[in-house]
Residue frames relative to the residue before (quaternion, step in Angstrom):
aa qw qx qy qz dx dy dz
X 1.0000 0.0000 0.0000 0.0000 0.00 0.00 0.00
X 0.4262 0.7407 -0.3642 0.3702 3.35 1.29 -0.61
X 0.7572 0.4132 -0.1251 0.4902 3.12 0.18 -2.19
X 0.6143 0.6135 -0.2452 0.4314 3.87 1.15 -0.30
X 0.6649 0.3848 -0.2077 0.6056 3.39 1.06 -0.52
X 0.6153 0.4670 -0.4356 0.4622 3.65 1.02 -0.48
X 0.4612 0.6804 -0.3689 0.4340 3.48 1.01 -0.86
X 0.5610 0.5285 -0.1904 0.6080 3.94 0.88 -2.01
X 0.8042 0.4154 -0.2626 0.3344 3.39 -0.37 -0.50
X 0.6966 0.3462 -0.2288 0.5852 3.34 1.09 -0.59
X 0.6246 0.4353 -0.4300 0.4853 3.98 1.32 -0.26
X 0.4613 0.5634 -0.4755 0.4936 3.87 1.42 0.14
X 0.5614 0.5475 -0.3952 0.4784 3.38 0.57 -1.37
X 0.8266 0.2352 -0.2898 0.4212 3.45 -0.74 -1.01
X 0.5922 0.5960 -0.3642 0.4018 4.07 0.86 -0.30
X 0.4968 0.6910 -0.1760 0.4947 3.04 1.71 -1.02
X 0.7583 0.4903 -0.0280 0.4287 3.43 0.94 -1.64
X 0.5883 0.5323 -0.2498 0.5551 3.19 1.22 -0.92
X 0.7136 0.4948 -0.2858 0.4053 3.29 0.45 -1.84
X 0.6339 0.4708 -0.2965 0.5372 4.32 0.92 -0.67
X 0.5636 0.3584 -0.4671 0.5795 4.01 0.62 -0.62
X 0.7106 0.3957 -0.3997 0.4227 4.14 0.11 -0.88
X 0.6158 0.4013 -0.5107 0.4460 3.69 0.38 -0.07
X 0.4745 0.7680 -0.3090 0.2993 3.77 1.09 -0.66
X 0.7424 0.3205 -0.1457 0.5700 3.01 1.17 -1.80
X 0.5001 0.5588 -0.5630 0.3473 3.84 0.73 -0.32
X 0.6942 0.5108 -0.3204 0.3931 3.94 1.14 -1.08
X 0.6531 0.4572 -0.2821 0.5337 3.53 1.05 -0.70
X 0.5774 0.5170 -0.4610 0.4322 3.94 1.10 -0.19
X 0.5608 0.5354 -0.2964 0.5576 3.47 1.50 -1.13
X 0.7012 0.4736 -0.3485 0.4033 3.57 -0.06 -0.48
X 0.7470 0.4201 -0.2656 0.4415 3.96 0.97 -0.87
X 0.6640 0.5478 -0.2592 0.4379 2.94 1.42 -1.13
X 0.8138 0.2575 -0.3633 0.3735 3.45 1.36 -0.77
X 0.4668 0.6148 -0.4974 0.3959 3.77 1.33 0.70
X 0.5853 0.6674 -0.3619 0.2846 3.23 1.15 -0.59
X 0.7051 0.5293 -0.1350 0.4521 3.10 1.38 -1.79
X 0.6931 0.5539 -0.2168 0.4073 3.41 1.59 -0.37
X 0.4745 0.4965 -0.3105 0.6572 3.32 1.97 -0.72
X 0.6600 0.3818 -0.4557 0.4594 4.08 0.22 -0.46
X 0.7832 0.4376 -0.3294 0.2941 3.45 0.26 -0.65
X 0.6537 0.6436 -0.2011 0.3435 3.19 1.58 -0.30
X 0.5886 0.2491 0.0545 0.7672 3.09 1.54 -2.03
X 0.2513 -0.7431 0.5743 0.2341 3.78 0.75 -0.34
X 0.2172 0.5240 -0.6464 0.5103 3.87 0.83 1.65
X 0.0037 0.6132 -0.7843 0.0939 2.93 -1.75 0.91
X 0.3399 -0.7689 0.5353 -0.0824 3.20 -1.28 0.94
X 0.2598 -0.8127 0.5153 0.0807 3.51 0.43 1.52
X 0.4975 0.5633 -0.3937 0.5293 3.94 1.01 -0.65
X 0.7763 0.4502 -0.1827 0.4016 3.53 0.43 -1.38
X 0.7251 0.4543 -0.2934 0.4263 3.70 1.08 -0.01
X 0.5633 0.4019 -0.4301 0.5798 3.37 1.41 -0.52
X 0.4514 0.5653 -0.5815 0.3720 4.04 0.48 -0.40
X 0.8197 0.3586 -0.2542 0.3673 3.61 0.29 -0.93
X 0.7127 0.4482 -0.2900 0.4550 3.47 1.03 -0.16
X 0.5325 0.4048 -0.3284 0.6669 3.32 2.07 0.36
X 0.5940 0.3934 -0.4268 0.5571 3.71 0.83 0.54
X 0.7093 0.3462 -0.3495 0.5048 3.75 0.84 -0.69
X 0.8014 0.3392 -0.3987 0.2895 3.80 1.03 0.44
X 0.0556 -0.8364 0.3347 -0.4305 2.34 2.12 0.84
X 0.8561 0.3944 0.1505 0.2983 2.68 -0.44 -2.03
X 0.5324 0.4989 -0.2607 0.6322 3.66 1.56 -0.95
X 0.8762 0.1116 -0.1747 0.4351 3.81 0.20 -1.21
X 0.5560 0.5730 -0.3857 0.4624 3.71 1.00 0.47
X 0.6472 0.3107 -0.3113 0.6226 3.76 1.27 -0.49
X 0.5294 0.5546 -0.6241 0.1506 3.77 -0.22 0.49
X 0.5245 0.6178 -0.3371 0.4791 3.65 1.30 0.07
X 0.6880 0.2952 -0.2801 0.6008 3.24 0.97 -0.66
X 0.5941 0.4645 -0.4921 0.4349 3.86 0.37 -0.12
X 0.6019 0.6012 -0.2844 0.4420 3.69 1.03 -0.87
X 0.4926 0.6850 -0.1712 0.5087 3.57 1.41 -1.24
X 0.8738 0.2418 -0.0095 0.4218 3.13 0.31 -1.35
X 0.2896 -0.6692 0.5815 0.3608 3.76 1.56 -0.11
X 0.3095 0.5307 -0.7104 0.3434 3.57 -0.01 1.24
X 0.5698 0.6128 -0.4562 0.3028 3.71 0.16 -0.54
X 0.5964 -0.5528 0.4411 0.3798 4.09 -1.26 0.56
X 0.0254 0.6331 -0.7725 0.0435 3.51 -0.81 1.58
X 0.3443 -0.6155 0.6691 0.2341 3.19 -2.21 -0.04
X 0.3251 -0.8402 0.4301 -0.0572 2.83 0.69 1.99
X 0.7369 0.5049 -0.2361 0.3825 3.64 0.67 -0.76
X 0.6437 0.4087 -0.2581 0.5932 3.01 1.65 -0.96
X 0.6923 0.4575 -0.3553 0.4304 3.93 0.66 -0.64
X 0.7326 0.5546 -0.2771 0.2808 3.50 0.92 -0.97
X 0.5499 0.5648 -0.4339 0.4364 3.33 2.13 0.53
X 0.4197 0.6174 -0.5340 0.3969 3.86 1.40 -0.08
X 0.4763 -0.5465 0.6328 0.2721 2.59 -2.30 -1.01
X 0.6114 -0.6427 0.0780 0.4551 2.99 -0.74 1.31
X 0.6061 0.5375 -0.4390 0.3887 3.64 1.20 -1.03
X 0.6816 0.5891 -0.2507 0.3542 3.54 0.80 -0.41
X 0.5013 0.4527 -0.3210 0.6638 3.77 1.83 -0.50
X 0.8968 0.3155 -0.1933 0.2426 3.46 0.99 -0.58
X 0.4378 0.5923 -0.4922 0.4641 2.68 1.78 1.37
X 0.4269 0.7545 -0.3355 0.3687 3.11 1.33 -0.68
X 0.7928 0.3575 -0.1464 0.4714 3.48 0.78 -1.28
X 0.6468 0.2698 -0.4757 0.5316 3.36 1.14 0.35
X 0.6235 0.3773 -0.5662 0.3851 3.41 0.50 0.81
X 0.5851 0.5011 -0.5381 0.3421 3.15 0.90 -0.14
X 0.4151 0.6734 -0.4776 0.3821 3.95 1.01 -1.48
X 0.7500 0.5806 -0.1885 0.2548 3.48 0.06 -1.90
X 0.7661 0.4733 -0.0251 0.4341 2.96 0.40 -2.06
X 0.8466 0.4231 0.0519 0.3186 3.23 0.85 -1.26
X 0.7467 0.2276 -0.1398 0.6091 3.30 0.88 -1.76
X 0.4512 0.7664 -0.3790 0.2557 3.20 0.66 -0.67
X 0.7483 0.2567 -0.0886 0.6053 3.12 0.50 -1.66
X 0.6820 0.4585 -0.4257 0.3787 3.85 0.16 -0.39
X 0.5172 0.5243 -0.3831 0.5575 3.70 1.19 -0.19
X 0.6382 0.5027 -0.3702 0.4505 3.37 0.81 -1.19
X 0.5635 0.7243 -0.2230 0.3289 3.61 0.46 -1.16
X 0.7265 0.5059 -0.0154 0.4648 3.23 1.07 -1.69
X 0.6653 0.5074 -0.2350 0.4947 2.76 0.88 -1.07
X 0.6610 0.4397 -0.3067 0.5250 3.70 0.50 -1.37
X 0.6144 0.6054 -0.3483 0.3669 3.80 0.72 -1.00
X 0.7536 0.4145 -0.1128 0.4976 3.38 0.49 -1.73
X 0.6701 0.5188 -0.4499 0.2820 3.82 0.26 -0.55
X 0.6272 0.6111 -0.3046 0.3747 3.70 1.19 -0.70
X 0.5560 0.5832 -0.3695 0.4629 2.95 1.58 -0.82
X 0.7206 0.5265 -0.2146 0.3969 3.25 0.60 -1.83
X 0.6890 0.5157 -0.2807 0.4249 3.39 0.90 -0.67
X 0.8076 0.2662 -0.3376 0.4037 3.80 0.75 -0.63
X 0.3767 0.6986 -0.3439 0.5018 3.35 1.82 0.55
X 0.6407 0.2734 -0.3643 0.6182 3.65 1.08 -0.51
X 0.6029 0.5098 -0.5086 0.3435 4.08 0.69 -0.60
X 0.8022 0.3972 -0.1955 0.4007 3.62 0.80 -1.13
X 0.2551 -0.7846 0.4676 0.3171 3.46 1.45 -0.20
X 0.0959 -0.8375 0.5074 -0.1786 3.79 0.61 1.33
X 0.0263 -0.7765 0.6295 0.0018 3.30 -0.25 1.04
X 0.7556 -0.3526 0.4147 0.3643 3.35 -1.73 -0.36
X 0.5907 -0.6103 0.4928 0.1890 3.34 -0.97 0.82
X 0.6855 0.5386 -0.1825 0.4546 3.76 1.45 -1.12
X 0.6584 -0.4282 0.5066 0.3557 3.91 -0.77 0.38
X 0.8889 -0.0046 0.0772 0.4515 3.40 -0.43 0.79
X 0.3626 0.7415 -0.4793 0.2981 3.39 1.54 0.51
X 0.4206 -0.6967 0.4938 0.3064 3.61 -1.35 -0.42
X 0.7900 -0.3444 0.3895 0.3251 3.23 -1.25 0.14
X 0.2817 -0.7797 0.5129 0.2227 3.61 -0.58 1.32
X 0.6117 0.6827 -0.3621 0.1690 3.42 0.39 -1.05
X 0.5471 0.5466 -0.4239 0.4714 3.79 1.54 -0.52
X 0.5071 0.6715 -0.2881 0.4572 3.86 1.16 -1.20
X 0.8697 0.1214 -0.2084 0.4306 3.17 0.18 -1.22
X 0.3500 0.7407 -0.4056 0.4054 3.72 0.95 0.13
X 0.5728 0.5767 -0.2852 0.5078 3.39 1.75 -0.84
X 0.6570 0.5446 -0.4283 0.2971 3.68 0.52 -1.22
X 0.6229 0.4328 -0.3065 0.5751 3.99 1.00 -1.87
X 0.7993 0.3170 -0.3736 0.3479 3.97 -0.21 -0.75
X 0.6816 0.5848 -0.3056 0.3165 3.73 0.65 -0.21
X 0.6451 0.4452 -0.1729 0.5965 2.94 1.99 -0.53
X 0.5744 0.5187 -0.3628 0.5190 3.31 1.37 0.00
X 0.7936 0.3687 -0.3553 0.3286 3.06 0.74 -0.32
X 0.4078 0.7043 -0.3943 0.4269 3.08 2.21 0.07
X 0.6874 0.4518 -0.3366 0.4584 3.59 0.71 -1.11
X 0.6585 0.5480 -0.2832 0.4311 3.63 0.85 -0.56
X 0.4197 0.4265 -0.3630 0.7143 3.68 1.65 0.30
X 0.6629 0.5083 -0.3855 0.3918 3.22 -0.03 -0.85
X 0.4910 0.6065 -0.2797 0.5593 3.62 0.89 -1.32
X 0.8387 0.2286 -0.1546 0.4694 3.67 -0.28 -1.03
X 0.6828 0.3364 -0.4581 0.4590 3.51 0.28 0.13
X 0.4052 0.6943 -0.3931 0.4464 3.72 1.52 -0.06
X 0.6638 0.5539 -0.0840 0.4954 3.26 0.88 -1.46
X 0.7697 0.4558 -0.1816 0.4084 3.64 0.96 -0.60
X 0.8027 0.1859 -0.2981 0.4820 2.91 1.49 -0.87
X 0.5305 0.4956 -0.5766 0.3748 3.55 0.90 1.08
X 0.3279 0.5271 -0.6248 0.4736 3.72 1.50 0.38
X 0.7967 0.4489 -0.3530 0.1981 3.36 0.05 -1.18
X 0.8110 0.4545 -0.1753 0.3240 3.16 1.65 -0.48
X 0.3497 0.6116 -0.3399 0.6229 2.79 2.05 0.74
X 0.4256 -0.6346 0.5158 0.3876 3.65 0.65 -0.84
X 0.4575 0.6685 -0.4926 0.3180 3.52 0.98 0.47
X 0.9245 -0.0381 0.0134 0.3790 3.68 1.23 -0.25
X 0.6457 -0.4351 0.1185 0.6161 3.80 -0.49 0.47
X 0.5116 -0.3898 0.6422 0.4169 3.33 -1.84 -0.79
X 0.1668 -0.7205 0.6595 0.1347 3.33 -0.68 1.45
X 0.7049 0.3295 -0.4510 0.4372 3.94 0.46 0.38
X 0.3232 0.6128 -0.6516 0.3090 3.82 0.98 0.78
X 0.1104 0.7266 -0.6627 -0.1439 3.72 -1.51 0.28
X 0.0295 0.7901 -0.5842 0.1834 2.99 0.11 1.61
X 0.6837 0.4472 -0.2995 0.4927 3.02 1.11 -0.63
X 0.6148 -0.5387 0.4533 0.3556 3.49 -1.71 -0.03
X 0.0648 -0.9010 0.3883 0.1822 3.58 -0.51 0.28
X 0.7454 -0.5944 -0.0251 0.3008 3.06 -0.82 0.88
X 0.3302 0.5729 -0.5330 0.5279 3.96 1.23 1.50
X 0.5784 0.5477 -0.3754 0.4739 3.42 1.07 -1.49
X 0.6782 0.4289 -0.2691 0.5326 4.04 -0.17 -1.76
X 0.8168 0.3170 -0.3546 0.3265 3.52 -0.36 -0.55
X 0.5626 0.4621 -0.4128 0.5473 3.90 1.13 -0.10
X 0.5355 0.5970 -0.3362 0.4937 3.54 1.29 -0.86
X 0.7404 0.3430 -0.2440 0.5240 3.85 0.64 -0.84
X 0.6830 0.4078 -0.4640 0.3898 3.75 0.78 -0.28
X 0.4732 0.5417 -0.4108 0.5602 3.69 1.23 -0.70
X 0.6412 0.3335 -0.4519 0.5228 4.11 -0.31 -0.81
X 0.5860 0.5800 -0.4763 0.3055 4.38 0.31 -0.99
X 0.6623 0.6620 -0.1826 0.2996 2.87 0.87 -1.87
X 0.7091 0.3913 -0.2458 0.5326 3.46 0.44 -2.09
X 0.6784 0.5689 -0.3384 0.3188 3.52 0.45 -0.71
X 0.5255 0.5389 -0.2839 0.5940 3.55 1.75 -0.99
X 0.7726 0.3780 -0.2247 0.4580 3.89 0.28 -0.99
X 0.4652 0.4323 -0.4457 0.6309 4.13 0.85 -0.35
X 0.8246 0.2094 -0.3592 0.3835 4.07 -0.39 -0.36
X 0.5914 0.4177 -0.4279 0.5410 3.65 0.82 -0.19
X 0.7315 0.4865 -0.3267 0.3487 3.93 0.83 0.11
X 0.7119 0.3845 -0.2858 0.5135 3.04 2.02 -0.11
């Protein structure tokens, strides 16, 4: 189980990584989208190149952050209805769901989306629009976003049979604060701490 959890740890790591480059592009989607709308309104130029950039950065971001949303229990539970089990019991569920569920639907995707992505890089398929771009990065997203979904999936597998073996925490406990909670928690402590020395 050991050599298993190190395994988890390094499929966080790279979820971890991903999940920061995808906040990246949300800032660089804001930034085109809001020069774009400002160069049209100004010189009235607009830039068909410059709009699919942002709708290949915001799916980007859609099929590149489902590992890290998974990672982080950000994803849609029915908290009300799970949060009356026990934990060993919220944490069987999710390895039947992982199994039953993601498993194959990742699988699915993947087999689904690569033909695409593939005769897009053979034919070099571009956009249909004036000045559009090149499809094949877009669809390249569908087989690699879901691969890296099932590959979360994998590691939270691993965690909650650590957890049900007794090899490790409950990775669906939220007892703790997380990391919006601690960080308002550290700007409030900044604050009183800023206003006590400007008061003495």
């Amino acid at each position: 189980m050991s050599l298993l959890l190190k395994i988890s740890r390094l499929i966080d790591a790279l979820a971890e990584l991903i999940g920061k480059l995808a906040m990246w592009f949300i800032l660089a989607a804001t930034l085109i989208s809001a020069g774009n709308a400002i160069v049209r309104k100004i010189f009235s130029v607009s830039s068909n190149s410059l709009l699919e950039v942002q709708w290949y950065l915001f799916a980007a971001v859609f099929m590149l952050g489902g590992g890290y949303a998974f990672l982080r229990n950000a994803h849609v539970r029915i908290d009300f209805v799970s949060g009356r089990f026990s934990a060993r019991t919220r944490n069987w569920i999710d390895v039947a769901g992982i199994v039953i569920f993601l498993f194959p639907l990742c699988y699915m995707m993947m087999t689904l989306g690569w033909p695409l992505f593939e005769r897009a890089w053979e034919t070099g398929e571009m956009s249909s629009n004036a000045g559009g771009l090149i499809r094949w990065p877009v669809y390249g997203l569908i087989p690699l976003g879901f691969a890296l979904l099932m590959l979360q999936g994998a590691s939270e597998l691993i965690k909650r049979f650590a957890f049900l073996t007794g090899n490790g925490p409950d990775a669906l406990s939220h007892t703790g604060p997380d990391e919006i909670q601690q960080l308002a928690a550290d700007i409030a402590a900044q604050d009183k701490t800023r206003k006590a020395g400007a008061a003495s």
